[in-house]
Every structure is written in structure tokens, then in C-alpha cells.
C-alpha positions in Angstrom: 97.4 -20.3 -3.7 94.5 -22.0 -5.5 96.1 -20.5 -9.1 99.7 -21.5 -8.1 98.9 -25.1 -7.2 96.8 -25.7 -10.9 99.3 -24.0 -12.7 101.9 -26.5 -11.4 99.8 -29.7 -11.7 98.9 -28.4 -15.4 102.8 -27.6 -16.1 103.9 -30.9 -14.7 101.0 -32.8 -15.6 98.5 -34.6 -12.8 101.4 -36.3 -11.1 101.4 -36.2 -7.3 104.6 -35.5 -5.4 104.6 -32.4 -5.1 104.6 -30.1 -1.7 102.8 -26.8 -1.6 104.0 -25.0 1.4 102.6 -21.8 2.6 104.6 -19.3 4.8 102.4 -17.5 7.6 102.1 -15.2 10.1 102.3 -15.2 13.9 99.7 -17.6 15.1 97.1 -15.6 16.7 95.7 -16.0 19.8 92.3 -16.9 19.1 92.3 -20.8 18.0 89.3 -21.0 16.3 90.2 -17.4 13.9 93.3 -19.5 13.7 92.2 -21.9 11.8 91.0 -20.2 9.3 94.3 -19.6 7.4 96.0 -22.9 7.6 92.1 -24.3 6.6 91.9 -22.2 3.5 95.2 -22.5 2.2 94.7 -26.4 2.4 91.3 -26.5 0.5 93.6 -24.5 -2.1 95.8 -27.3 -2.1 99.0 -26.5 0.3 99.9 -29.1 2.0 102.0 -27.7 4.4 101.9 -24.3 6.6 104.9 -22.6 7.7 104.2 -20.5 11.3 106.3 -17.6 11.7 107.5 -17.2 15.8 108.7 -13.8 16.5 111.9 -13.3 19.0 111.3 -13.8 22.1 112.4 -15.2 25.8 113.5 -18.8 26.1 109.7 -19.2 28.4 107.5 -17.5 26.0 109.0 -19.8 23.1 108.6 -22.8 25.4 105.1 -21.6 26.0 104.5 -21.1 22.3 106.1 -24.5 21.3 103.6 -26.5 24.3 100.7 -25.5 22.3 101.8 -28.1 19.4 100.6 -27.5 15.6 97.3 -26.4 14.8 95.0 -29.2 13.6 93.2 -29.3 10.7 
């Protein structure tokens, strides 16, 4: 992510503006290994994180939506 984000500032020059998103996996269950992933990827200059939610029953999505984003 770190390569991808330079390359593009160094292509485009040091202009802002521009989003790095970052697709993920499944959130996991443990909060604190959680943020690990969305914490590395934004010291390598993503600035958003994409959380992938697998199928599942209208509860358990309810459930997994309640928790709210991870914070940073």
C-alpha cells in the first residue's frame, strides 16, 4: 500500500485529493487484533478501509452493523 500511495503522489505530483481505499476482510472478533489492519494500512497512507460482511441472517447483520466502524 505504502509503494502504491508514493507512486501515485510522484505520478501526479504532491497534490492532495486523492483517496486510497483498501478492501478487507471480515472483521475479526478480537477488537484490539482488529485494529491492526485498518492501523497499518493508514500509516501507509489509505485513507479509507473497505470491511467485507459475509451473508448472513437479517439479526447477525444487525448485530454486526451495532458494533459501528472501527476507530482509529
Amino acid at each position: 500500500m505504502r509503494e502504491l500511495v508514493q507512486d501515485v503522489r510522484r505520478l501526479r505530483g504532491s497534490r492532495d485529493g486523492h483517496e486510497f481505499v483498501m478492501g478487507g476482510g471480515e472483521r475479526l472478533a478480537d477488537e484490539d487484533a482488529e485494529l491492526e489492519r485498518p492501523r497499518a494500512m493508514a500509516a501507509a497512507g489509505a485513507t479509507w478501509w473497505m470491511e467485507w460482511v459475509s451473508p448472513r441472517s437479517a439479526e447477525d447483520a444487525l448485530r454486526h452493523v451495532a458494533r459501528g466502524p472501527p476507530v482509529v
